[in-house]
SEDO-58135 format. One line per 4 residues: number of its first residue (from 1); their letters; for each residue x, y, z of N, C-alpha, C. Coordinates in nm, 3 decimals. Example, Ala and Ser with C-alpha at 12.3 -4.5 7.8 and 13.67 -1.06 7.14 Angstrom:
<recs>
1	as	1.319 -0.569 0.780 1.230 -0.450 0.780 1.320 -0.330 0.780; 1.285 -0.225 0.708 1.367 -0.106 0.714 1.290 0.003 0.787 $
</recs>
This chain:
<recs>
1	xxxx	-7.518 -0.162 1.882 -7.507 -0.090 2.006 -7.573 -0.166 2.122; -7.663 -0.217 2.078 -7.745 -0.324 2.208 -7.672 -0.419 2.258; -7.641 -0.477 2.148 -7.552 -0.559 2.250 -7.453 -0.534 2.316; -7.349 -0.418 2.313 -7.219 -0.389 2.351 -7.252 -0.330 2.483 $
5	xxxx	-7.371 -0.251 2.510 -7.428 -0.221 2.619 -7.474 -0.281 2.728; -7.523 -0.426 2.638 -7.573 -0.523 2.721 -7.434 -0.636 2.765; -7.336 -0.634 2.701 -7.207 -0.697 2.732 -7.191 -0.622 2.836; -7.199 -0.487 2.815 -7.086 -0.375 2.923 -7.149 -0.424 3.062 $
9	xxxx	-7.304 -0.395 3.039 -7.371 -0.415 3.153 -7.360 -0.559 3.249; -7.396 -0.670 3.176 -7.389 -0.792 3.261 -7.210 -0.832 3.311; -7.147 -0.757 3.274 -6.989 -0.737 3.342 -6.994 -0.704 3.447; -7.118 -0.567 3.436 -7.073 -0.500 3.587 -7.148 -0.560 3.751 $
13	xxxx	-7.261 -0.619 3.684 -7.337 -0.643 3.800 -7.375 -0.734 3.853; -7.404 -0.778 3.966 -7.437 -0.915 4.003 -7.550 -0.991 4.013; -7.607 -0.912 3.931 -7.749 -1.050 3.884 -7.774 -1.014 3.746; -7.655 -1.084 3.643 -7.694 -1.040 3.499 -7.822 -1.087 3.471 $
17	xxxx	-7.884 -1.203 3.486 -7.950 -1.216 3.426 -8.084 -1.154 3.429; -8.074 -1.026 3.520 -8.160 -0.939 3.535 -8.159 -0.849 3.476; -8.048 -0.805 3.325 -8.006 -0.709 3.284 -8.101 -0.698 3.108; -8.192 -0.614 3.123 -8.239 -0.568 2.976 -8.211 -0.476 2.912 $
21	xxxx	-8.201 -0.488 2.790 -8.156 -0.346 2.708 -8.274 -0.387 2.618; -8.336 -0.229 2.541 -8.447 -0.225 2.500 -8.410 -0.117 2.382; -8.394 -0.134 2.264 -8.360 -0.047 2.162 -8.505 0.007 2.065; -8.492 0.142 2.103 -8.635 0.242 2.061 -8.566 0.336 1.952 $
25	xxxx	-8.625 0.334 1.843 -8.586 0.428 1.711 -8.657 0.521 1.724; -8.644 0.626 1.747 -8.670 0.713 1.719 -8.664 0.833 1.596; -8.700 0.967 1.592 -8.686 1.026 1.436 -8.588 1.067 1.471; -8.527 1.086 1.571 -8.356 1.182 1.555 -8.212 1.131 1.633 $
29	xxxx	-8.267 0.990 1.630 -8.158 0.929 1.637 -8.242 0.783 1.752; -8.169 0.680 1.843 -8.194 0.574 1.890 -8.182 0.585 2.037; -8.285 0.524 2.114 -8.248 0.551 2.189 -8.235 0.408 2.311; -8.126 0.403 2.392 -8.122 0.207 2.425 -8.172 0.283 2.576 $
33	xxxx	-8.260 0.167 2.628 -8.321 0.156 2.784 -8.212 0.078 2.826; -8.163 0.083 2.942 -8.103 -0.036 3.008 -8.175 -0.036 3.165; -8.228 -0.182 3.143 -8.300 -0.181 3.304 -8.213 -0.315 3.364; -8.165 -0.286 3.511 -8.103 -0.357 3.598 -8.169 -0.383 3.719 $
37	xxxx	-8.116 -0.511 3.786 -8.209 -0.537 3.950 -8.207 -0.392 4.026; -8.269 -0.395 4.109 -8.263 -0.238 4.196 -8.130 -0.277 4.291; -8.116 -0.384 4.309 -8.004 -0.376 4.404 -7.863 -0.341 4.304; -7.829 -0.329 4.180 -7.730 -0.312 4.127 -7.698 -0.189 4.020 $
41	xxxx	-7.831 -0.101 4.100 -7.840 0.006 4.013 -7.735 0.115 4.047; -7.665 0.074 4.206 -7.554 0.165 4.231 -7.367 0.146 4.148; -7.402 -0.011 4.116 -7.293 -0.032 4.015 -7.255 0.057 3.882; -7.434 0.053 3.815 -7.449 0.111 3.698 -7.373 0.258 3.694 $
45	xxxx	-7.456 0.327 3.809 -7.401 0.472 3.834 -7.316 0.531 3.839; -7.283 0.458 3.973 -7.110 0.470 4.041 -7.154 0.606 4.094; -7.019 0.626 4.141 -6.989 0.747 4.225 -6.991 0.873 4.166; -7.112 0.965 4.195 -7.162 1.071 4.131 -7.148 1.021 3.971 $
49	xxxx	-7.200 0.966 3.949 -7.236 0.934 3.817 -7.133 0.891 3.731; -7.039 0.882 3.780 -6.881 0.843 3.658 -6.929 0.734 3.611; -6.948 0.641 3.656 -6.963 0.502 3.568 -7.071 0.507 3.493; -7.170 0.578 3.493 -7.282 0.591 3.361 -7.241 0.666 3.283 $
53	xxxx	-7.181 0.814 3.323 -7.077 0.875 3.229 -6.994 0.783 3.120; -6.952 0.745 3.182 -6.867 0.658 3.114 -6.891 0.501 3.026; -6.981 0.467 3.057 -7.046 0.358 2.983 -7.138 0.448 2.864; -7.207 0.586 2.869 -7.260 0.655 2.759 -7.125 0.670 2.663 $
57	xxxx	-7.004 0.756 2.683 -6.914 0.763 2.605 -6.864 0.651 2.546; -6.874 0.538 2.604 -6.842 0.382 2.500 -6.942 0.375 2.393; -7.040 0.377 2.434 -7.163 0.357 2.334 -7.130 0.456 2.244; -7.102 0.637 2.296 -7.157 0.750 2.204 -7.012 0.699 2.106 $
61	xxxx	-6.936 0.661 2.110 -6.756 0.649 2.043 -6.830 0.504 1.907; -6.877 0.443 1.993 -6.902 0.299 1.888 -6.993 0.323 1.794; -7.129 0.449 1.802 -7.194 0.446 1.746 -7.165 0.567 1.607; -7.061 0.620 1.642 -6.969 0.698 1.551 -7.076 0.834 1.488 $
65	xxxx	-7.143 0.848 1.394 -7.204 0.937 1.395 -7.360 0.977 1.394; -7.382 0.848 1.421 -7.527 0.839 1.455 -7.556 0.863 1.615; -7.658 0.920 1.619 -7.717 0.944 1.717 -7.799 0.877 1.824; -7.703 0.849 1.964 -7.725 0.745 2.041 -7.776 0.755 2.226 $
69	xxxx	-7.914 0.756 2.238 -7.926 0.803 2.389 -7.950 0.659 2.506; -7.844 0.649 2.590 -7.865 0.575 2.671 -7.918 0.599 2.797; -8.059 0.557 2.808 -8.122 0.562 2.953 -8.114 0.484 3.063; -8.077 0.453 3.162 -8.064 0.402 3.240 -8.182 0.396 3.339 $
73	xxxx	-8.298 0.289 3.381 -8.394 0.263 3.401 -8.384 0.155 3.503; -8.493 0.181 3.660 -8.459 0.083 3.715 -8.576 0.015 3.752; -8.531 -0.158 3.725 -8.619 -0.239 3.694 -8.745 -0.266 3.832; -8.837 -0.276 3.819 -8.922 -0.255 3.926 -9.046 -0.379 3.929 $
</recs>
């Protein structure tokens, strides 16, 4: 899942190499950080939130029945 997140992510924005994903186990499932430059945190989002919407449902589909929380975190 880290990486497919971290693929999705350095697609969208324009300073990949500012792009971290941080995978935390938790007891009831995993949960991935993704931190981006502040200037490309409106990419991540999008418009009222569709594009984070929608980058969670890629992840929640790939990770099939395990339990998968993507946070979106901005890098500071």
């Amino acid at each position: 899942m880290k990486e497919l997140l971290e693929y999705i992510a350095k697609s969208m924005v324009d300073n990949p190499d500012e792009v971290e994903v941080t995978e935390v186990e938790e007891e009831n499932g995993t949960k991935l950080e993704l931190r981006v430059a502040p200037s490309d945190m409106g990419k991540i989002i999008g418009r009222q939130g569709r594009t984070s919407k929608e980058i969670r449902a890629i992840i929640k589909a790939a990770a099939g029945s395990k339990r998968v929380v993507v946070d979106i975190i901005d890098k500071e």
